[in-house]
Every structure is written in C-alpha cells, then in structure tokens.
C-alpha positions in Angstrom: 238.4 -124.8 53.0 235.1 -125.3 54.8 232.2 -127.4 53.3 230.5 -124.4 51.8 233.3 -123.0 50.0 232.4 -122.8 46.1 232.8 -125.8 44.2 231.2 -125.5 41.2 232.1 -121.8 39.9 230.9 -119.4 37.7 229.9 -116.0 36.2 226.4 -115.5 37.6 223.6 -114.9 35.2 221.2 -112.1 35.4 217.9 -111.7 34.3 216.2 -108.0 35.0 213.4 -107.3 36.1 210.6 -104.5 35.5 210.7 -101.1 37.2 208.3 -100.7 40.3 205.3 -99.6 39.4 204.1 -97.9 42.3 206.9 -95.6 41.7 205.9 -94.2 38.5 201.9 -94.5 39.0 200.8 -93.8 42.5 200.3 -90.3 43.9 198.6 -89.3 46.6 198.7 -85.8 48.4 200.3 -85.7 51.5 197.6 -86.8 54.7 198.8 -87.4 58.1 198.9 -91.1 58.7 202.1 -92.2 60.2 203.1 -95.3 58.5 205.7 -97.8 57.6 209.1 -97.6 56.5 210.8 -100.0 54.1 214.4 -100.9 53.7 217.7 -101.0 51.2 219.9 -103.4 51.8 223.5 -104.0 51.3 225.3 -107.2 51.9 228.7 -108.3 52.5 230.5 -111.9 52.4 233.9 -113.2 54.2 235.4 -116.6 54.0 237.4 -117.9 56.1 239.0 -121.5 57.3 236.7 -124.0 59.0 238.9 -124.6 61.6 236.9 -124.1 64.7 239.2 -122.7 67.6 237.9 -123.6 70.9 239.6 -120.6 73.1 237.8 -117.2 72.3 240.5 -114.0 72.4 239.4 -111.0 73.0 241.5 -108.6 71.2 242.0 -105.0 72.5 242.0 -102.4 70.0 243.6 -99.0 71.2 241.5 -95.9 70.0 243.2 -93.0 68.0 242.3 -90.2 69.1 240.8 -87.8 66.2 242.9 -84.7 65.9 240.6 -83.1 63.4 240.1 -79.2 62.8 239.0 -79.8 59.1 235.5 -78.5 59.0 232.9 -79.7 56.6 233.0 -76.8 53.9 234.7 -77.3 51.1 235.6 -76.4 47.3 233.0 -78.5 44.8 234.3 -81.2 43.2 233.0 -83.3 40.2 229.5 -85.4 41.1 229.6 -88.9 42.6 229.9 -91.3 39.7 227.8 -94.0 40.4 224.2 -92.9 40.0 221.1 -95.2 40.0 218.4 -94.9 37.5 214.8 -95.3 38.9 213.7 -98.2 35.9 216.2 -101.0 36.5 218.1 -100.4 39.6 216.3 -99.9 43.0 218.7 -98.5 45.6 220.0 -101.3 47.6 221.3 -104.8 47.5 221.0 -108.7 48.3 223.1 -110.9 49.9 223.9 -114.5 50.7 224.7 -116.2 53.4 226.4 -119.7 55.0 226.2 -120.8 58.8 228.6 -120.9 61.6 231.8 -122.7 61.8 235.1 -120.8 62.4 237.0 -118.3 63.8 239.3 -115.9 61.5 242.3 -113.4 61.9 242.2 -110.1 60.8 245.0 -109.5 58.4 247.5 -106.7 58.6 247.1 -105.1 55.3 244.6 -101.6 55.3 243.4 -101.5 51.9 241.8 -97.8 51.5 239.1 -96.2 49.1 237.5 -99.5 47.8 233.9 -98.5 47.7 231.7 -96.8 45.9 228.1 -94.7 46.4 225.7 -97.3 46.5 221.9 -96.6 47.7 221.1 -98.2 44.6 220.0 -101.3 44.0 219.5 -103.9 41.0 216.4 -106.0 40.8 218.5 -108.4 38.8 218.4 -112.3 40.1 221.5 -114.0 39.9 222.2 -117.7 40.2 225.5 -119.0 41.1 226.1 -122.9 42.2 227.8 -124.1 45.4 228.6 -128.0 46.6 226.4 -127.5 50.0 222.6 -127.2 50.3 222.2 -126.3 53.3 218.8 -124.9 54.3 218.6 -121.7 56.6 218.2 -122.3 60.2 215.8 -120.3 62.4 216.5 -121.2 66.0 219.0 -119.0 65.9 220.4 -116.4 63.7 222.6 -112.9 63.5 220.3 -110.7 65.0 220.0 -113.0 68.4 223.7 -113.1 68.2 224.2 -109.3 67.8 221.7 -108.6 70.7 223.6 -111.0 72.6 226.9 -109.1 71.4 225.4 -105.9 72.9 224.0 -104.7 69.7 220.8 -102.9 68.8 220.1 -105.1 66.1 221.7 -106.9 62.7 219.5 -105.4 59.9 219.1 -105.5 56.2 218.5 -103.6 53.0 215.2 -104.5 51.3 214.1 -103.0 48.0 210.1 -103.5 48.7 207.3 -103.4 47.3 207.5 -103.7 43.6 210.3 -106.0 42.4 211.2 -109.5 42.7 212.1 -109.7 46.1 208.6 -108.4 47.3 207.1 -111.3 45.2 209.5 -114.4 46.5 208.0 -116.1 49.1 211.9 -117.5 50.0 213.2 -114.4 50.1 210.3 -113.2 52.4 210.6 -115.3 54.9 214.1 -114.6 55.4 213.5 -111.6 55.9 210.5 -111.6 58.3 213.0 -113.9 60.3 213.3 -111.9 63.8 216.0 -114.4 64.6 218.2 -113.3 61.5 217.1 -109.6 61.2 215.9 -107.2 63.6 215.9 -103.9 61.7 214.5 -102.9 58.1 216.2 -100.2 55.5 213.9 -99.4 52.6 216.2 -99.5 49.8 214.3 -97.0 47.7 210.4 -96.5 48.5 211.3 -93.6 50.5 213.5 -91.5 48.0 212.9 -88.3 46.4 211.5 -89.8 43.4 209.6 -91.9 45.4 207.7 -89.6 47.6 207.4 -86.6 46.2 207.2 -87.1 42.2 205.5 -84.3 41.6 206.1 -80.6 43.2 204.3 -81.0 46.8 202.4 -83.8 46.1 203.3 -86.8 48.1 203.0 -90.7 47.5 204.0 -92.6 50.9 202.1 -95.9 49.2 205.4 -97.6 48.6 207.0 -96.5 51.8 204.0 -97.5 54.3 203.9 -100.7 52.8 207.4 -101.2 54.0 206.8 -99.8 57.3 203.9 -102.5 57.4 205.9 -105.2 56.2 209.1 -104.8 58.4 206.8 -104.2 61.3 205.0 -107.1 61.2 208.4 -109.0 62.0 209.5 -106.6 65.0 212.5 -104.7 63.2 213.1 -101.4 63.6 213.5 -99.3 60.5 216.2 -96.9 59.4 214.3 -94.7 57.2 216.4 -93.6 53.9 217.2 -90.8 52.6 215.6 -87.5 52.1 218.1 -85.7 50.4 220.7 -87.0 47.9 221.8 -86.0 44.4 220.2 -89.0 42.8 216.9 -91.1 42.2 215.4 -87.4 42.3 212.0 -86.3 40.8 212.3 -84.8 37.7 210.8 -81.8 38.8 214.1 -81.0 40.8 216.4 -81.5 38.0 214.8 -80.0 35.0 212.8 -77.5 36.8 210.3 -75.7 34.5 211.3 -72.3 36.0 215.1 -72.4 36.6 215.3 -72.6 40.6 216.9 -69.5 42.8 218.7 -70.4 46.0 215.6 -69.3 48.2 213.1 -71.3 45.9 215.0 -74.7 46.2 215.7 -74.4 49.5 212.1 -73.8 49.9 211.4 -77.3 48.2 213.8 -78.7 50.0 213.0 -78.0 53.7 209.1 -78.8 52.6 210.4 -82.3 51.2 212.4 -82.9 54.6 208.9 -81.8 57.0 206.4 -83.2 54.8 208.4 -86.8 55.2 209.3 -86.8 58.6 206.1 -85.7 59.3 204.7 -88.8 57.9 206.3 -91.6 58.8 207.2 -89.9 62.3 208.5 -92.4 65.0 207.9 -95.1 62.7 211.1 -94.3 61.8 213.9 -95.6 64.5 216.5 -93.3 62.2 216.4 -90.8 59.2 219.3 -90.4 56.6 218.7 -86.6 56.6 221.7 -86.0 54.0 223.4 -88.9 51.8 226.7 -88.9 50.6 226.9 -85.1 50.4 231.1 -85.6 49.9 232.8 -86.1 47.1 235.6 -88.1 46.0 237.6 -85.9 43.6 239.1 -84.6 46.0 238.6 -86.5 49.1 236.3 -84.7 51.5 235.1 -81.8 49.1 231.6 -81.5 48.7 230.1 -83.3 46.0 228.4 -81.6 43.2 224.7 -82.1 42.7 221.7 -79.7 42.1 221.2 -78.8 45.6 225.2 -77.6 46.3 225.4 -76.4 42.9 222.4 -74.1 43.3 222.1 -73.5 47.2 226.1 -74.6 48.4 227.2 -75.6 51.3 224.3 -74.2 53.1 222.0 -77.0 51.6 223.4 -79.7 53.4 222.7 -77.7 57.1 219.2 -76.4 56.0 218.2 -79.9 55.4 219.6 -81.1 58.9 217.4 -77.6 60.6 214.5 -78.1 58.7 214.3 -81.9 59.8 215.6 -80.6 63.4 212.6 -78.4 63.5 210.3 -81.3 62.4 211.4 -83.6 65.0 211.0 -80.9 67.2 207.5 -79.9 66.4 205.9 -83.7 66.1 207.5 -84.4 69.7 209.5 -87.3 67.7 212.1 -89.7 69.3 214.0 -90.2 65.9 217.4 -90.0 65.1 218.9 -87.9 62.5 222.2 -89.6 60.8 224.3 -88.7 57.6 225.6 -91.4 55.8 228.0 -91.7 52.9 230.9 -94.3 51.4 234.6 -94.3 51.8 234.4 -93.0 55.4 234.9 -96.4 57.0 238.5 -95.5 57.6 240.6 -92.1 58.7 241.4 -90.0 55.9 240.9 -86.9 54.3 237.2 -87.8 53.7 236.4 -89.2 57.0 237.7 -86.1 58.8 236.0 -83.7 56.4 233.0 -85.8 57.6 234.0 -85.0 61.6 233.9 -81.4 60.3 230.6 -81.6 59.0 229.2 -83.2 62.9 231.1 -80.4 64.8 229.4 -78.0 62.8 226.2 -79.2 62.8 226.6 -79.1 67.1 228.3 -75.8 66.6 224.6 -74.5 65.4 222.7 -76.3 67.9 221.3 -78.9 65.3 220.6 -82.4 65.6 222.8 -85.1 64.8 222.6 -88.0 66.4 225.0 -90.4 64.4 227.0 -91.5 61.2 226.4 -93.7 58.8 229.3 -96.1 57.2 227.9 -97.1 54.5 231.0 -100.0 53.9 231.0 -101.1 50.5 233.8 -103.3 50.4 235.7 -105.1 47.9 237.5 -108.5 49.0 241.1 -108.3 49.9 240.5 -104.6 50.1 238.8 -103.4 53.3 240.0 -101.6 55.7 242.2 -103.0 58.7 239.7 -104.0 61.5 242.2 -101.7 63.4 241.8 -99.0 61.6 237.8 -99.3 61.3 237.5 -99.6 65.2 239.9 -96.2 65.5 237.7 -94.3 62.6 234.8 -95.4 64.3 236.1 -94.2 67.8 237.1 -90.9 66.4 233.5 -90.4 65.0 231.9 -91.4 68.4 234.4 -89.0 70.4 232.3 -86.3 69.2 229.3 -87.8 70.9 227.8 -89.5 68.3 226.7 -93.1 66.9 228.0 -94.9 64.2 226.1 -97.6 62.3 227.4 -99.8 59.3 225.0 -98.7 56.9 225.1 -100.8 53.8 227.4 -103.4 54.2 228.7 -105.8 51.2 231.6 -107.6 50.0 232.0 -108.0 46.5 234.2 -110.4 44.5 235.6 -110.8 41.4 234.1 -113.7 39.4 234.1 -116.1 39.1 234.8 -117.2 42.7 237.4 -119.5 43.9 237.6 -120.6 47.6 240.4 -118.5 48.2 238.2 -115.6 47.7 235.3 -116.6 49.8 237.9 -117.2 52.7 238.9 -113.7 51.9 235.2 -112.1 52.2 234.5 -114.0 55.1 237.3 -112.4 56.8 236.6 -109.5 55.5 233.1 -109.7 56.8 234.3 -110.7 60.2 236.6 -107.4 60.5 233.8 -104.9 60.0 231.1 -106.1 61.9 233.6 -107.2 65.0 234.9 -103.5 64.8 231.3 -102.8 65.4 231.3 -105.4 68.1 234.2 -103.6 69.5 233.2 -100.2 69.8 230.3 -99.2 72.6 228.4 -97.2 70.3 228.0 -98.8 67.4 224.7 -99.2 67.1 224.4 -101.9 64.8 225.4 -103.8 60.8 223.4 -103.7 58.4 223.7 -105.5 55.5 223.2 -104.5 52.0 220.5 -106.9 51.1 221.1 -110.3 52.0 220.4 -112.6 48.8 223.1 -112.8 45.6 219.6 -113.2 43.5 219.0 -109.7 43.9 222.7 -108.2 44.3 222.9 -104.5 42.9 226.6 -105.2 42.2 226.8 -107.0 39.1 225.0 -104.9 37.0 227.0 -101.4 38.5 230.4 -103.5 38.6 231.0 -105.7 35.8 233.0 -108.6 36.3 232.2 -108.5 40.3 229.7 -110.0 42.2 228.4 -112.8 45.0 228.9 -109.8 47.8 226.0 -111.0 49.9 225.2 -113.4 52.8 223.2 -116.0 50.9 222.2 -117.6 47.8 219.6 -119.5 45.7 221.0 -121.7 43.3 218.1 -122.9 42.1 217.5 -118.6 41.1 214.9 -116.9 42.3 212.1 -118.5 44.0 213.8 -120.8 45.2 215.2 -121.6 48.9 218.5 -119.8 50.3 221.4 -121.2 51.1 224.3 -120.1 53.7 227.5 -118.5 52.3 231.1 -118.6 54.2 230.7 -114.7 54.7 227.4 -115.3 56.8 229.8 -117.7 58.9 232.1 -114.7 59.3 229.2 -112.5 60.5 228.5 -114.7 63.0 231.6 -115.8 64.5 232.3 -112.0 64.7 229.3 -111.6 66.7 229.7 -114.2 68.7 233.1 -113.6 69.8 235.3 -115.8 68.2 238.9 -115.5 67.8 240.5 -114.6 64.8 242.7 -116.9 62.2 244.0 -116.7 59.0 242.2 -116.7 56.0 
C-alpha cells in the first residue's frame, strides 16, 4: 500500500450548507452581454500499489466496431430516479486527490450499470482523516500532463458562486490552478432554474460570475445544460395554464436561444440535452415534462433551436448530449448512437457525447470495453468527453478500496488517453469536502481527487486516485491493484 493509503478510517461527517442565494433572488431580463460560464464537477478516485515500474507499456486496445441500427426513439419509461432539489444540493461534485507514484493494471472483470444521474451536487463538507499531509504541488499537475498526453484539457465540476466552495480560499486556489485544471463546468448556475426562474425573464448573474471566475485561470468552460428534467423552474412544472405541445416547445426553443445567445463563445461546449434516456428499460426515453408533453420530438427541437442559434450568432461552440450509464456498449449506449445518427440524418448539429462516468469502485467498466464504446461513439464522427467523472466507495475506507479507485481512475481516463478523440476528463468536483455523493448515496462516499482533513477551509491533500489520474496520463504501465 502506498504512503497515502487511509490509515485512520471513518464515516465522513457532513455539515450542510445554505441554498445559493443568487438562485432564488436575482432576476434580471435577458441583455446581450456575453459572459462567463461556471462549472459542475464530478470526481473520481483509484488506488493502486506504489510500486513504481520503470518500463512504460503501451497497451493496444482493438476497436469494436459499432453494428448499431437502434435509432434513438423509443417507448417512455419511468423518470430518472435521482433528482436534485435546488435548496441543499447543487448539481455537481468534489473530489480529492494524492500525487504520483505508480503504475496499475487494468483488471479483467467489466462491471456494467453502476452509475447513476448526477448533475447534482451537495454543498455538504465532509472530513475524513488520512496518515499523509501532503500539501498540493503546483509545478506540475493533471492538466500539464493531459496536454502533454494529447488532450484538450483535464477539467473540473465547480458549483460556484453561492456555496461553500465559492467562499474557501483552499478550495479556490485549487481550482484557479492552470497546472491542475484547464477547463471549468458550472455545476448548476447555468440550469433551468437558474437562468430563467421566471417565464422569459432571464438571470445570467450566477452563470457570468462563473464565466469570470474560470476565465481568470485560462480554462475553457463546458457550459451545462439547457434542457434536463430536473432543477427546473417551477413555472415549467406546475404551469399556471396546463402547457400544449406547441406552447412548451415554444418555451423551450426560447430558453435554448435566449442562453446560447448569452454566453455565446464563452462557452467552449453546450449540454444541449441531458440525460434524455431512461434506465427502465435501457435506452428508452426517459419520462419528464418535456417527453411527456412534447415526445420524442423535444429532444431534436432543442438540438435545432440551439443549431439555429449557433448559426445566427456566427458561434464556434459545440453542441454535446450527455447522460450516465453509456460509458460502456449496451442497450443504452447504442440507443444513444441512434439518437447521433438521427440528429445528422436532419442536418443538425452534434458535435460530441458526453460520458458522464459515475462509477462505483470495483464496478467500472473494463478499460477495454470503455476504449471500444468510446470508438464506436466516435465512428460516427463525433467527440467524446468524460463528463462527470467520480469514484465512489463504500465507507468507511480501507486501503484495499483506495487501491481499487485508483485503478479504477486510471482505466477511464487512460481509455480517454487511448482514443484520438477524446477530447478530455473531467472530474466531478475535485474535493471530498464538498462531495454530492454522500448525501444521494448513503453509506458511500470519498469518490474525489483530494481531501481536507482539517474540513473545510482548510488545505487539500492528495488521494491515491489522483496518483491514478496521473500515471494514466502520463503513460504508465499498468499493475495490479
């Protein structure tokens, strides 16, 4: 076990925090500054061995070739379980981290359907203890490594302004590290409920904060979402007139101009449509006020009316769709190939896929089988980006679980390494302090990069699963966990 691994171990405590309040107060109609973005954040953790290996292997991974004709319309199926409420639970989460050492093997077993929708974060801080206080470096750090590695960028979540995070000055200046993160996902600011609380009447005070803050580091920002079935304004789920197909989609192709308009090429990438697939079963489409009301025809009315916008403004950003439990081939993955050939079928733009990679440790996909799901996605001319990436464990921790995330860790992002256009990680937020996971999954938690033991406020410390990060980046071989 390497001189990070856990120690002292424990359930982590949480202490919660207020609800933002520039989400419930600030409304401002709709002007035309372009402004910035801010970001949601989803973090992962893999442990491995500190046994450094001193020849690098480069593994060859052989590509399966998609053999998809499933197309992206489907029967409705139940709605996502796991919704966010606007009060306690930004959309996104921290992480924690630990510095480089060693090398890991990707295990044989596949592991499918771990993860759940996430775009939601907790404000909660939690504390957990671990024997080394190692402070973070900054002459170096994953971003370097993943330009190095042929990457756009390593990113993060961030659920700024208005929580704790925004108000850490620890936190902070991890994050406004270049070295460790060179893109920005705002982890709620620019939601629905965010934006547009009240019926065409926008608030972008939250979301050009963001854009301000990431920018002042350098990162690129991938701007999230505009339409989902949750953190919506209430004026979209308890209408005051019961909404008509032609009158939602109506709101809904305003929404999608009115915010693409706005923050325009501050944005390197826009989330046009999140998680429009359910679960129940596998690649149906997921219930939620805009299927339920408009169907399938939401999801590519939303992707024209943001075409159309991109269009119009002359902009150079990318349109994606995300979701969760397409990290790997299956009925839900190809349903999601579907939903791309369509979108080209009409001469709309999509640009790439989002995998939004919510793992749980011991139970993530092959690294195999992520490289071949994310070569069938790209075979239809497209980029894929891991979106929201975290590893959660069950607590407490032992150091044969943090071996386990770190290796976890190191499979996704060196699939990502592996594959030529794969844009980028990003990481679900990058500090346990502010983890959405332990207040969504009970009994699991320490999923991110790093840590403050000390709570928040306090400085960060290195977690085996940022070693795996790095080492994945970097090129190291693979051993054992």
């Amino acid at each position: 076990m390497t001189t990070r691994s856990l120690l002292t171990l424990g359930l982590l405590a949480s202490t919660a925090f207020a609800a933002p309040n520039w989400a419930a107060t600030s409304t401002t109609t709709v002007t035309k500054t372009k402004t910035t973005t801010e970001h949601e954040t989803k973090t992962k953790t893999t442990t491995v061995h500190e046994t450094k290996t001193e020849t690098e292997t480069k593994t060859k991974t052989t590509t399966l070739k998609p053999t998809v004709t499933i197309t992206g319309s489907c029967s409705a199926s139940a709605p996502l379980s796991s919704s966010t409420s606007v009060s306690s639970t930004s959309s996104s989460s921290s992480s924690a981290s630990s510095s480089a050492s060693s090398a890991t093997t990707s295990p044989s077993s596949v592991i499918s359907a771990t993860s759940t929708t996430s775009s939601t974060i907790n404000t909660n801080p939690t504390i957990t203890k671990t024997a080394t206080d190692v402070p973070t470096a900054t002459a170096s750090g994953l971003n370097v490594a993943a330009k190095n590695a042929g990457k756009r960028w390593l990113g993060t979540a961030a659920d700024i302004p208005g929580t704790g995070e925004g108000a850490d000055p620890y936190y902070l200046a991890e994050f406004n590290n270049a070295n460790e993160f060179g893109e920005a996902t705002p982890a709620n600011t620019m939601k629905f409920f965010a934006t547009e609380p009240q019926q065409n009447v926008f608030n972008f005070t939250g979301g050009d904060y963001f854009v301000q803050q990431a920018k002042a580091s350098g990162k690129e920002i991938r701007c999230h979402n505009l339409i989902w079935a949750n953190q919506l304004s209430d004026w979209v789920t308890s209408p005051a007139v019961p909404w008509t197909n032609a009158t939602l989609t109506a709101a809904l192709r305003n929404h999608v101009t009115k915010v693409i308009e706005h923050f325009g090429d501050d944005c390197y990438s826009w989330d046009v449509v999140n998680e429009p697939l359910s679960d129940s079963p596998a690649g149906a489409w997921a219930a939620n006020v805009w299927y339920n009301t408009i169907g399938e025809e939401y999801f590519f009315q939303a992707f024209d009316a943001a075409t159309q916008a991109v269009k119009a403004n002359n902009l150079a950003v990318k349109l994606y769709v995300n979701d969760y439990n397409i990290e790997y081939l299956g009925n839900k993955s190809i349903a999601m190939q579907g939903l791309v050939k369509e979108l080209k079928s009409r001469s709309l733009q999509i640009d790439g896929v989002g995998l939004e990679s919510h793992f749980i440790a011991g139970e993530t996909p092959a690294k195999a089988d992520q490289v071949a799901n994310m070569q069938a996605f790209t075979a239809l001319d497209v980029d894929v980006v891991v979106t929201e990436l975290d590893v959660r464990l069950n607590l407490p921790a032992t150091a044969a679980s943090e071996s386990q995330q770190k290796l976890d860790y190191y499979n996704t992002v060196s699939a990502c390494v592996s594959v030529a256009r794969c844009v980028g990680v990003v990481v679900w937020d990058f500090v346990d302090t502010y983890s959405w996971i332990p207040s969504t999954f009970p009994g699991q938690g320490y999923g991110d990069l790093f840590l403050q033991p000390g709570g928040a406020n306090t400085p960060l410390v290195k977690k085996e699963a940022y070693d795996g990060v790095l080492e994945a980046l970097e090129g190291l071989a693979e051993i054992a966990a």
